[in-house]
N, CA, C and O atoms as CSV, one atom per row, in Angstrom:
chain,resi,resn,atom,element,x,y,z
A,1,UNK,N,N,94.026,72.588,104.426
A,1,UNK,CA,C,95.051,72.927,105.386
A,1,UNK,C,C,96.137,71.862,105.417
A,1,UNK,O,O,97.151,72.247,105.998
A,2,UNK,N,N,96.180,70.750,104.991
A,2,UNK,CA,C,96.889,69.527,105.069
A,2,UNK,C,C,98.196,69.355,104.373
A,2,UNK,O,O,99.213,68.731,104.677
A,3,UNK,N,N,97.797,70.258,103.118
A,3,UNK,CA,C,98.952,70.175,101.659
A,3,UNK,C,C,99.350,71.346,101.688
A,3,UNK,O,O,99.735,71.891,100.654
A,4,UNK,N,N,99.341,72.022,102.961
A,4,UNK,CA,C,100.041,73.683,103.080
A,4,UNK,C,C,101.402,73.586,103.645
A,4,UNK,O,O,101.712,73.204,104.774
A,5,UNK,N,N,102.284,74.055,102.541
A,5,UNK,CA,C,104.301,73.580,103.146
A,5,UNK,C,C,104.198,74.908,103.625
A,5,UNK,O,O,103.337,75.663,103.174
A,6,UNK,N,N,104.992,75.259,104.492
A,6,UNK,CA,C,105.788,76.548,104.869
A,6,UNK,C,C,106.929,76.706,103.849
A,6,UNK,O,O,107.585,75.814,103.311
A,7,UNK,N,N,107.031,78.189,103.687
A,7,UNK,CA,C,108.173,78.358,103.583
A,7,UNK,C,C,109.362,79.240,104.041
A,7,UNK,O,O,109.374,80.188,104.826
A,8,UNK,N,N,110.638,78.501,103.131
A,8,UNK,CA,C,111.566,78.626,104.568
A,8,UNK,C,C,111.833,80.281,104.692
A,8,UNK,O,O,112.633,80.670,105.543
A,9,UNK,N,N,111.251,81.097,103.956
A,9,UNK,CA,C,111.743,82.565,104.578
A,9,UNK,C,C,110.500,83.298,104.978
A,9,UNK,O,O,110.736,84.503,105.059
A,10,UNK,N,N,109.251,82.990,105.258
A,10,UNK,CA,C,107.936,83.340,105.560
A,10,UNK,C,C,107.751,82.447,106.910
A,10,UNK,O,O,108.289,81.410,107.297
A,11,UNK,N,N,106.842,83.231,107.408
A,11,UNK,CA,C,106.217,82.316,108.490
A,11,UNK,C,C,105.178,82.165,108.248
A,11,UNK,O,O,104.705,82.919,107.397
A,12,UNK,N,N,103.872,80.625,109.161
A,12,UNK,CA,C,103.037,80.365,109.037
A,12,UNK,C,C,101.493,81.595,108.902
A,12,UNK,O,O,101.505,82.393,109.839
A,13,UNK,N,N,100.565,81.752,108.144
A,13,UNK,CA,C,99.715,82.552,108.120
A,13,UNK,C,C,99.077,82.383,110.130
A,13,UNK,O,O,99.542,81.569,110.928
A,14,UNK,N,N,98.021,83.363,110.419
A,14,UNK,CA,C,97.873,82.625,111.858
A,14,UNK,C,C,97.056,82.133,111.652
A,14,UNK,O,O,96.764,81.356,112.562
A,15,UNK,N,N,95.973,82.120,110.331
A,15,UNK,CA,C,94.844,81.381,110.042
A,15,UNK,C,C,95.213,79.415,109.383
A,15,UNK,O,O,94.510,78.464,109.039
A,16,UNK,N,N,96.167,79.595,109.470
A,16,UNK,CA,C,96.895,78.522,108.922
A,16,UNK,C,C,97.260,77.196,110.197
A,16,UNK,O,O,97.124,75.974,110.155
A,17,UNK,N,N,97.691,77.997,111.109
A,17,UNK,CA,C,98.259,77.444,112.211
A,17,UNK,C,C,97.620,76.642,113.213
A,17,UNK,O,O,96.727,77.151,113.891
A,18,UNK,N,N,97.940,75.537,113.377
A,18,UNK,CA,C,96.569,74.397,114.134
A,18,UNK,C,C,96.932,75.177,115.454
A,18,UNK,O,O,95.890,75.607,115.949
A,19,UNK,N,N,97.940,75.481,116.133
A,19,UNK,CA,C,97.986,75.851,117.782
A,19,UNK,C,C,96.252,77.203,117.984
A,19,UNK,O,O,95.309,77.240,118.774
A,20,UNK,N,N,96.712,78.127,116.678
A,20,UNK,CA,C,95.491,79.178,116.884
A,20,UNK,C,C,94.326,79.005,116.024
A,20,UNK,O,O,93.357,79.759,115.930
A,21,UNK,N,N,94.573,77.799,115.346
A,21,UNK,CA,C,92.976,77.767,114.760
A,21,UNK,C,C,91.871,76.835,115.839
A,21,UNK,O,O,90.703,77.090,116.130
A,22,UNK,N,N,92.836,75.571,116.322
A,22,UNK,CA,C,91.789,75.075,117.050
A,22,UNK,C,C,91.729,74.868,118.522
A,22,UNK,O,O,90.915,74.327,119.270
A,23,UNK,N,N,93.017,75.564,118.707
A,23,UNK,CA,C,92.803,75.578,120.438
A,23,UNK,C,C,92.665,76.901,120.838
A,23,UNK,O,O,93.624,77.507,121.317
A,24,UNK,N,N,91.140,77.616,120.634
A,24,UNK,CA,C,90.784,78.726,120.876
A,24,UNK,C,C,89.898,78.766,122.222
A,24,UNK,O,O,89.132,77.870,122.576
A,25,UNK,N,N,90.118,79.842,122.831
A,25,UNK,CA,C,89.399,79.836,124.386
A,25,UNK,C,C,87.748,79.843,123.964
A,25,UNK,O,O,87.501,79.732,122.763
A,26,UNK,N,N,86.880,79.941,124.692
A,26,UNK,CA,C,85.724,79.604,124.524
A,26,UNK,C,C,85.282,81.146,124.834
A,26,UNK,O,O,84.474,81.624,124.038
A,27,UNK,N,N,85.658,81.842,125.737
A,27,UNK,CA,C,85.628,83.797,125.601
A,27,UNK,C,C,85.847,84.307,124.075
A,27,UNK,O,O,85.172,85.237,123.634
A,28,UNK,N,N,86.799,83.667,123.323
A,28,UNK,CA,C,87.793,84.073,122.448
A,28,UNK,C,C,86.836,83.751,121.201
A,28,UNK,O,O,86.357,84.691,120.567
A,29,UNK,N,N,86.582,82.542,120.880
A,29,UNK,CA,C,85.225,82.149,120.362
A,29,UNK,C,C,83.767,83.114,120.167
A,29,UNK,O,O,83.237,83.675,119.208
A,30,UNK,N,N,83.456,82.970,121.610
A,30,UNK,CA,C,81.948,84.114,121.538
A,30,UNK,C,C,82.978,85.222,121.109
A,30,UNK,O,O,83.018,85.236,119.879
A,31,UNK,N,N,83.664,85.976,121.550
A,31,UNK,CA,C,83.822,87.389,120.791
A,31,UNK,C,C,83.657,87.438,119.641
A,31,UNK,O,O,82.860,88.273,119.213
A,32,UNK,N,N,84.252,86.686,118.860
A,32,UNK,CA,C,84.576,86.360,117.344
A,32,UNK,C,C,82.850,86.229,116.823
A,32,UNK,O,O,82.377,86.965,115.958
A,33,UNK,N,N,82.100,85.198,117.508
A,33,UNK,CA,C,81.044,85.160,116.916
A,33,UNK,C,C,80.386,86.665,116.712
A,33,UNK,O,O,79.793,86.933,115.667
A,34,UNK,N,N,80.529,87.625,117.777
A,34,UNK,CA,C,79.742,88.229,118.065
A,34,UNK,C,C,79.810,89.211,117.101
A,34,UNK,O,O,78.883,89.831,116.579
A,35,UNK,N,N,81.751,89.343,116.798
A,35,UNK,CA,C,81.199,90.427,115.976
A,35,UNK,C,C,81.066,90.237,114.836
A,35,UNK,O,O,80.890,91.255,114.167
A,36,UNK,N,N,81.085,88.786,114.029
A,36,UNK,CA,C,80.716,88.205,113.089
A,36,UNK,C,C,79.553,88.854,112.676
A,36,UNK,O,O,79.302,89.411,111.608
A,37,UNK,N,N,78.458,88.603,114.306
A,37,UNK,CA,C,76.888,88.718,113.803
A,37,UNK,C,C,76.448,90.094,113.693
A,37,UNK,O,O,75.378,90.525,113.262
A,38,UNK,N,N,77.565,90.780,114.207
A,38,UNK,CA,C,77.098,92.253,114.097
A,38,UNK,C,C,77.614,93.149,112.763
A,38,UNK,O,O,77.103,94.215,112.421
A,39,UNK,N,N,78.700,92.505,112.110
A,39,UNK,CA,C,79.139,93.056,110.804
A,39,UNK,C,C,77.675,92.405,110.016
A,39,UNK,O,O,76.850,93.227,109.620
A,40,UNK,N,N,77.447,91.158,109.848
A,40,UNK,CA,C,76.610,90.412,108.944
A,40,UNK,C,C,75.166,91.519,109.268
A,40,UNK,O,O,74.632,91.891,108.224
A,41,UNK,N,N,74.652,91.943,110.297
A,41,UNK,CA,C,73.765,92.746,111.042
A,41,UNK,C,C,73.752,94.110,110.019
A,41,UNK,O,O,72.766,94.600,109.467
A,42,UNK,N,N,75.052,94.524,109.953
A,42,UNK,CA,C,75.126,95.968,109.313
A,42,UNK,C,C,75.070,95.614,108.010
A,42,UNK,O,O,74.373,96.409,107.379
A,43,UNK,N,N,75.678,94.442,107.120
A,43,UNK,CA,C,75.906,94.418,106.228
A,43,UNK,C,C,73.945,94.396,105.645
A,43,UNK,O,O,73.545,95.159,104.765
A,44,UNK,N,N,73.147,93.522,106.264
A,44,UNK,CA,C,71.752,93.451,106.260
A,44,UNK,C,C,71.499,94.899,105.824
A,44,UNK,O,O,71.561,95.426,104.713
A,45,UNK,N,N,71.180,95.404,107.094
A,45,UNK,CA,C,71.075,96.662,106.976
A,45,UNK,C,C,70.830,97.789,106.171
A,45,UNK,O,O,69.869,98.555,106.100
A,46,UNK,N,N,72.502,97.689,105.251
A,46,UNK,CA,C,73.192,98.447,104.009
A,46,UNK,C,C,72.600,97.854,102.890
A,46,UNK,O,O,72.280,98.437,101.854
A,47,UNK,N,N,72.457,96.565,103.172
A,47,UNK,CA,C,71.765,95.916,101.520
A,47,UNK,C,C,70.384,96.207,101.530
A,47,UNK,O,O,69.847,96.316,100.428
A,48,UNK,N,N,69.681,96.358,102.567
A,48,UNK,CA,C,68.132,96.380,102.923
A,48,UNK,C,C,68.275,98.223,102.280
A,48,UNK,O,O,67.498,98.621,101.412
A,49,UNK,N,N,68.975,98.813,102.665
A,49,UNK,CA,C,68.745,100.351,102.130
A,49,UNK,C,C,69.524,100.440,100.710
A,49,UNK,O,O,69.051,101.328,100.001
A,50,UNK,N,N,70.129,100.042,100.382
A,50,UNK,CA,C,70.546,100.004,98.880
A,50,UNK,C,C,70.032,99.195,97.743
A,50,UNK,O,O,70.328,99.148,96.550
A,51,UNK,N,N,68.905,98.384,98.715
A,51,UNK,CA,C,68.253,97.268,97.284
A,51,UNK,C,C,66.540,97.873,97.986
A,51,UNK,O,O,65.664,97.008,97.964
A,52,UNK,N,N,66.237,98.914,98.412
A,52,UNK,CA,C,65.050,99.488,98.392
A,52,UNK,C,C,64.171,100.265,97.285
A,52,UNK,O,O,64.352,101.483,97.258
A,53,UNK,N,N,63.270,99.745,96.396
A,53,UNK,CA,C,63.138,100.140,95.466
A,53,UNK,C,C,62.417,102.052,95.640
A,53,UNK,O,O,62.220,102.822,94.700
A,54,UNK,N,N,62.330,102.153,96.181
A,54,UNK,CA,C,61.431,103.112,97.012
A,54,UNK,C,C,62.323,104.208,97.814
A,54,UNK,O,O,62.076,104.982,98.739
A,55,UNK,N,N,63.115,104.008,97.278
A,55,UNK,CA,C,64.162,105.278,98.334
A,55,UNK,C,C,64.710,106.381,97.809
A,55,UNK,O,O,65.143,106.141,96.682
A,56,UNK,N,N,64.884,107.558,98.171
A,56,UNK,CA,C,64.904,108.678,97.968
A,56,UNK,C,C,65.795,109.445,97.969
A,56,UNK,O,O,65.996,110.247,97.058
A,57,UNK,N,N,66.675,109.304,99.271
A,57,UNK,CA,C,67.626,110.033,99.707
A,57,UNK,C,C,68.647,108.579,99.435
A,57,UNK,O,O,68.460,107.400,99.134
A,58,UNK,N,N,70.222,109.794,99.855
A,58,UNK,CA,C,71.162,109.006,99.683
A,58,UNK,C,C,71.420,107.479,101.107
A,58,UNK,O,O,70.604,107.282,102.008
A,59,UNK,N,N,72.267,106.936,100.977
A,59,UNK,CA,C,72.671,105.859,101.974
A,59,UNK,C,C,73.496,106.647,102.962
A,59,UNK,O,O,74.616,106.807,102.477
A,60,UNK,N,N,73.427,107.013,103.746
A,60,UNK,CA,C,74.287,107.200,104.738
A,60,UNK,C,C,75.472,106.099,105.569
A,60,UNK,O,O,75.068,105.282,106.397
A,61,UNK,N,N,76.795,106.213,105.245
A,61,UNK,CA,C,77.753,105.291,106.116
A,61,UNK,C,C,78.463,105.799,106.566
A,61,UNK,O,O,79.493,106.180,106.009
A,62,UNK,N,N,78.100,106.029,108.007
A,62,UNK,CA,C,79.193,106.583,108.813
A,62,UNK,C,C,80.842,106.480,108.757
A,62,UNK,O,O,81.700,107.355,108.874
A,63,UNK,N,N,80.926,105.245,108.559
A,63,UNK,CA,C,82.232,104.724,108.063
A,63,UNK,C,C,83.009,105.492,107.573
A,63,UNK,O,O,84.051,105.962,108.029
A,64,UNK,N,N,82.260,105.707,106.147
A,64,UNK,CA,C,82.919,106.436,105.102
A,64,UNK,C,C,82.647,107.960,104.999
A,64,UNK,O,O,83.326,108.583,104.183
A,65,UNK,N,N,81.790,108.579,105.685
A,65,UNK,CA,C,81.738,109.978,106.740
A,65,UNK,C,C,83.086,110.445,107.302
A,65,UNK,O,O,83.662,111.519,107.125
A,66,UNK,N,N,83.421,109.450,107.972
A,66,UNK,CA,C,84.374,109.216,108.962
A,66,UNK,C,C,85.474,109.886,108.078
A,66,UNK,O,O,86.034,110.970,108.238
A,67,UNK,N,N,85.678,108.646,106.794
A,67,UNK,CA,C,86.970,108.631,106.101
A,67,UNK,C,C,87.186,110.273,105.169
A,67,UNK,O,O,88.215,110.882,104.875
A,68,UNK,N,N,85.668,110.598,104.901
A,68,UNK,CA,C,85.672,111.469,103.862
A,68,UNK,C,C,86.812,112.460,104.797
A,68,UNK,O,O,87.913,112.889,104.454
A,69,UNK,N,N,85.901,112.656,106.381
A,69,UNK,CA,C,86.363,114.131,106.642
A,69,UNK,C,C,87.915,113.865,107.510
A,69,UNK,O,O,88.289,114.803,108.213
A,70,UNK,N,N,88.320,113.284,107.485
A,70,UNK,CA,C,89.912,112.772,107.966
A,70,UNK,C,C,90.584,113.282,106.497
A,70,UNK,O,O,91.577,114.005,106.424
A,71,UNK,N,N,89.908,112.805,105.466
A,71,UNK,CA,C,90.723,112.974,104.428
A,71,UNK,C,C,90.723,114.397,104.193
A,71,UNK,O,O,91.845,114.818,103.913
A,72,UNK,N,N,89.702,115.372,104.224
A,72,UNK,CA,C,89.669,116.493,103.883
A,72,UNK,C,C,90.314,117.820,104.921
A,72,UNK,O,O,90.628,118.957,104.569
A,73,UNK,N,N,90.385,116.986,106.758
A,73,UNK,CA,C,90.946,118.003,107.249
A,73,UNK,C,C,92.345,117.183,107.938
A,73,UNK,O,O,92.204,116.757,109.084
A,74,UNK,N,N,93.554,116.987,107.306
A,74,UNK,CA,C,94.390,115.805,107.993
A,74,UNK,C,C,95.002,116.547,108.932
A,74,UNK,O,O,95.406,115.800,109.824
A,75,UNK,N,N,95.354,118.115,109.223
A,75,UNK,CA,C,95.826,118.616,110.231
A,75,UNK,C,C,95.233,117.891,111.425
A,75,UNK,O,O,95.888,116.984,111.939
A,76,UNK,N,N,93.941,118.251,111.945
A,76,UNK,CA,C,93.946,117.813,112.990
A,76,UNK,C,C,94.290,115.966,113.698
A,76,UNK,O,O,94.607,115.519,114.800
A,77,UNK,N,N,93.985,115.340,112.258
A,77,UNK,CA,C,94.523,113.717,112.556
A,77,UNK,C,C,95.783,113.410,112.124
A,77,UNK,O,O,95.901,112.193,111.981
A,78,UNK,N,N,96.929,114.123,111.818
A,78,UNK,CA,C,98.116,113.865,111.385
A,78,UNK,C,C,98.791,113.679,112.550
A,78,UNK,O,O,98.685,114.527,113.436
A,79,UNK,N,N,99.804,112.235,112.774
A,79,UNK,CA,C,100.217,112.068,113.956
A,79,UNK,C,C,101.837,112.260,113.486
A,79,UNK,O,O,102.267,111.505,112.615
A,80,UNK,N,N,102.619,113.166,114.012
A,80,UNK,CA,C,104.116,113.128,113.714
A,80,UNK,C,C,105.422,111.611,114.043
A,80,UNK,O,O,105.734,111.209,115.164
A,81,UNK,N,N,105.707,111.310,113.324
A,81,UNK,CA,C,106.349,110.250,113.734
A,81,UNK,C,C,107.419,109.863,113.333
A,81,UNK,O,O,107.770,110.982,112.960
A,82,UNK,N,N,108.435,109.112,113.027
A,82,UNK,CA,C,110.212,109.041,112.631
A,82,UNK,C,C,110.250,109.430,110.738
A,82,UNK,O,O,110.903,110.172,110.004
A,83,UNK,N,N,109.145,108.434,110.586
A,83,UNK,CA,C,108.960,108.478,108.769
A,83,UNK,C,C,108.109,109.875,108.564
A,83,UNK,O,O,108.279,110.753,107.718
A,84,UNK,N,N,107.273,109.801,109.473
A,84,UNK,CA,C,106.762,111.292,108.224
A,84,UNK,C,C,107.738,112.535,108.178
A,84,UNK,O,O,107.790,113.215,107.153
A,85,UNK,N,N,108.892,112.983,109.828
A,85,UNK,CA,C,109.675,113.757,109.960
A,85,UNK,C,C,110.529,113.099,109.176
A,85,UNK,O,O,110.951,114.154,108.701
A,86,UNK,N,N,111.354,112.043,108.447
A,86,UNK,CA,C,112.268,111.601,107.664
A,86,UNK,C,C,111.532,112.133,106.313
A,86,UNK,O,O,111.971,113.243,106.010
A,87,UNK,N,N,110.629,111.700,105.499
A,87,UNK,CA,C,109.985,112.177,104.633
A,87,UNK,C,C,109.904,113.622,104.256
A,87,UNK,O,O,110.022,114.149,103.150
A,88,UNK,N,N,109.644,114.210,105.593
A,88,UNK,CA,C,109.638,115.492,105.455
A,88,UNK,C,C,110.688,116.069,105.433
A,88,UNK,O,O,110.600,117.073,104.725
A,89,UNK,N,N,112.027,115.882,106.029
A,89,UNK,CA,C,113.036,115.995,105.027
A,89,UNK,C,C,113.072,115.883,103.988
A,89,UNK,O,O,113.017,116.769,103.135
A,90,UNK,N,N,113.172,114.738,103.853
A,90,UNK,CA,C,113.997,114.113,102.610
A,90,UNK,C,C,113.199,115.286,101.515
A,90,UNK,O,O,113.821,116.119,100.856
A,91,UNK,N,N,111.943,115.146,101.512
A,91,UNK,CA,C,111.429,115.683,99.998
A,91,UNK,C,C,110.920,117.211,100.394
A,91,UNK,O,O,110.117,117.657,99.575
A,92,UNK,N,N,111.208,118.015,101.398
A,92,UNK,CA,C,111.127,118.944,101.483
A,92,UNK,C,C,112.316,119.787,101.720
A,92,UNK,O,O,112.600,120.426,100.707
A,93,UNK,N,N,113.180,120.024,102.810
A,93,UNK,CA,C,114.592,120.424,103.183
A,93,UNK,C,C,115.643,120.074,101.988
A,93,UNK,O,O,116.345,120.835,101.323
A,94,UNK,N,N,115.547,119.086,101.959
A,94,UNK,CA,C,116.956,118.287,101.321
A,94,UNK,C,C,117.062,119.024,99.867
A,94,UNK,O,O,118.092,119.573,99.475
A,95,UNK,N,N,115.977,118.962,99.206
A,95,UNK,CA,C,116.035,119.440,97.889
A,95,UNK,C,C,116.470,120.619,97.573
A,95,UNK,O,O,117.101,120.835,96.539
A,96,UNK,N,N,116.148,121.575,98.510
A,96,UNK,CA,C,116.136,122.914,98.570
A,96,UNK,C,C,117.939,123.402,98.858
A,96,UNK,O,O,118.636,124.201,98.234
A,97,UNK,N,N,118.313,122.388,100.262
A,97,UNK,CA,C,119.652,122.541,100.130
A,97,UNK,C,C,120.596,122.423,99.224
A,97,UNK,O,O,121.324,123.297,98.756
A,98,UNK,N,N,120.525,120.824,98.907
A,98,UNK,CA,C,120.992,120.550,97.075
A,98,UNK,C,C,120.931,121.815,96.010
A,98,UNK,O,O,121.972,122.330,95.602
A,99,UNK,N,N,119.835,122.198,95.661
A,99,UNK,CA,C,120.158,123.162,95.044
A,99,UNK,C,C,120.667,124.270,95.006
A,99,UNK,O,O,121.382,124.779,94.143
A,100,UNK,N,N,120.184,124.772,96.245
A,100,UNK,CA,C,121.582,125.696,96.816
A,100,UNK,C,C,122.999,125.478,96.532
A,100,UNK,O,O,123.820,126.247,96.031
A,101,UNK,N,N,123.137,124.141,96.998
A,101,UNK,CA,C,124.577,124.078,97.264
A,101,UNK,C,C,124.708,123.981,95.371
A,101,UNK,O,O,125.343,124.972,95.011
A,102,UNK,N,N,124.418,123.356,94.496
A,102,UNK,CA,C,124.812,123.020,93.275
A,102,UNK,C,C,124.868,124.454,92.558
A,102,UNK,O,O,125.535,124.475,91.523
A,103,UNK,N,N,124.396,125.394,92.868
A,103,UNK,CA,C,124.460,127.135,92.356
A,103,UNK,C,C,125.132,127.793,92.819
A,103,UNK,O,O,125.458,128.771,92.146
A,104,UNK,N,N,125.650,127.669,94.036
A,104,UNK,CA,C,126.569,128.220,94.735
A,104,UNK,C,C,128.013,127.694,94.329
A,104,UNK,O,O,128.874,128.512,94.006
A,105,UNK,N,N,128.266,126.404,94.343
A,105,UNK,CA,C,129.349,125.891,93.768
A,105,UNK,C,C,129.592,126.253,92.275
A,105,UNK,O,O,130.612,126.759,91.805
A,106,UNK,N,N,128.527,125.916,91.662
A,106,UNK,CA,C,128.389,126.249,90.050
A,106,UNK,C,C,129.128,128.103,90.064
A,106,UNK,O,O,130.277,128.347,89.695
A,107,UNK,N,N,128.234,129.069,90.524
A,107,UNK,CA,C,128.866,130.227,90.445
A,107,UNK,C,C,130.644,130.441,90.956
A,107,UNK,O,O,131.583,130.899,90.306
A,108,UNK,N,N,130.604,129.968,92.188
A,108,UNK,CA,C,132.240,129.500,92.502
A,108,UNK,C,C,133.181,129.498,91.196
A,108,UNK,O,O,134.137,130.186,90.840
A,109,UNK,N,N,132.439,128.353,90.614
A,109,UNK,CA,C,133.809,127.539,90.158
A,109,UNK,C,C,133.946,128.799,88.946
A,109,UNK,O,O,135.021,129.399,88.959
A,110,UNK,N,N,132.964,129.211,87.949
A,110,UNK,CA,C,132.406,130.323,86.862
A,110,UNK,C,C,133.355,131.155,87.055
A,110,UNK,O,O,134.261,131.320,86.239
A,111,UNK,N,N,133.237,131.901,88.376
A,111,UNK,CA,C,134.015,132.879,88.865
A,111,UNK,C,C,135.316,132.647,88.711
A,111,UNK,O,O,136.024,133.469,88.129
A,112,UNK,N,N,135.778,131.566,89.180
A,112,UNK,CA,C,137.549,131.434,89.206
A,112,UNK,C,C,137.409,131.312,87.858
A,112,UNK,O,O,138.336,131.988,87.413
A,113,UNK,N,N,136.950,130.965,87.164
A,113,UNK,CA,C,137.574,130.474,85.700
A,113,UNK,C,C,137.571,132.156,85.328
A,113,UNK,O,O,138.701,132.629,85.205
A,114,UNK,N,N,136.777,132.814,85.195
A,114,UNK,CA,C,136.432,134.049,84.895
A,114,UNK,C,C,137.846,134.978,85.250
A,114,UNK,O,O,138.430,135.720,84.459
A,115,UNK,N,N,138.200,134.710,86.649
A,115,UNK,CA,C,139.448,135.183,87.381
A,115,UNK,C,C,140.597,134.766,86.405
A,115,UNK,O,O,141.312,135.643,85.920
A,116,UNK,N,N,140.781,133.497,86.119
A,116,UNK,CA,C,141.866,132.624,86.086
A,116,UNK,C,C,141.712,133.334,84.233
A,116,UNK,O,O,142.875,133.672,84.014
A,117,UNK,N,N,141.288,133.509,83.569
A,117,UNK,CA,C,141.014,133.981,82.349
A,117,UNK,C,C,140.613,132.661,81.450
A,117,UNK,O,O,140.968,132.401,80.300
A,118,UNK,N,N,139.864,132.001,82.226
A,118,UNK,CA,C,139.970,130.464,81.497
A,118,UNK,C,C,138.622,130.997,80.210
A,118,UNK,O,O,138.674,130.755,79.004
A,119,UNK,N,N,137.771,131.575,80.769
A,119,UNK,CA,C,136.469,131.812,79.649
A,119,UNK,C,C,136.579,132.905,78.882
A,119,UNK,O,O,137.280,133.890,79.112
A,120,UNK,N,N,135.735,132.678,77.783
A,120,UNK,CA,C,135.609,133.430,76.638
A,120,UNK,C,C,134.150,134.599,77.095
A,120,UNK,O,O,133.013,134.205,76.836
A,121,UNK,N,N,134.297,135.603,77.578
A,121,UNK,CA,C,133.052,136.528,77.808
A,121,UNK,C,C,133.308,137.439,76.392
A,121,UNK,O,O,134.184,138.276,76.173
A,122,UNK,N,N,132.183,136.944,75.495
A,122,UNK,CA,C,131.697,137.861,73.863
A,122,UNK,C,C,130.963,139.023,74.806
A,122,UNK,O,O,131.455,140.146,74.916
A,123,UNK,N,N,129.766,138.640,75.454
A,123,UNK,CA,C,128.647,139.462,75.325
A,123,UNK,C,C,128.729,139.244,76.955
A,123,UNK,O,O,128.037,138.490,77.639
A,124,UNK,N,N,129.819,140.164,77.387
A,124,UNK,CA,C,129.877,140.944,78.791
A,124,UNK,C,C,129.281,141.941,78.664
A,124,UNK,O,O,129.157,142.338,77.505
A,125,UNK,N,N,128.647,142.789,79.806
A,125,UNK,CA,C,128.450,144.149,79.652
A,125,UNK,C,C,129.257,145.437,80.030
A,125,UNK,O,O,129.340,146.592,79.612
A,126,UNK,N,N,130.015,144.393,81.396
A,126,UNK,CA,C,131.099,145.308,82.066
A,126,UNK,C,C,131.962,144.851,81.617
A,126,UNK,O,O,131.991,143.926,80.806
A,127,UNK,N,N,132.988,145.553,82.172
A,127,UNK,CA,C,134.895,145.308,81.413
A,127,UNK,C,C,134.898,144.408,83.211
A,127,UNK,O,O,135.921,143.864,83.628
């Protein structure tokens, strides 16, 4: 921690920082321990059922339960917000208009030339 410079367009990590590494409340402390001992607890746990020579069925982790079925039904956990409605423009609406507008203009301009006698029509069908 001693030979750690800042630099000048970053700020300090907070694990870095003597104000929050060592003047921590003593509440603030036990929490930290606690859930230290309770990840290390699960992690036991998970290794005790995955290094069982004797086991049968799969590992169950809720965790990743969790993640599977969020991932598979996102309607109900999709939260609307500035970027996903910007997004959802941008790559849904927007494109659709653009092309509109670039076919619509495109036929426009076809037409006047067509009017104006600027093009060569070989293989018209109508007069």
């Amino acid at each position: 921690m001693a030979d750690y410079r800042e630099s000048p367009l970053a700020t300090r990590p907070k694990t870095l920082d003597p104000n929050e590494y060592f003047n921590l409340s003593p509440e603030y402390r036990r929490a930290e321990e606690s859930r230290a001992a309770l990840r290390s607890n699960l992690k036991r746990q998970y290794l005790l059922q995955l290094n069982n020579p004797h086991r049968k069925q799969l590992i169950d982790d809720p965790a990743l339960t969790r993640w599977v079925h969020a991932r598979a039904n996102p309607y109900p956990y999709f939260r609307p917000t500035f970027k996903t409605s910007l997004m959802g423009f941008t790559f849904g609406i927007l494109p659709f208009v653009g092309l509109c507008f670039l076919l619509k203009t495109g036929k426009e301009r076809k037409d006047k030339r067509i009017q104006e006698g600027l093009v060569d029509r070989r293989f018209h069908l109508t007069q």
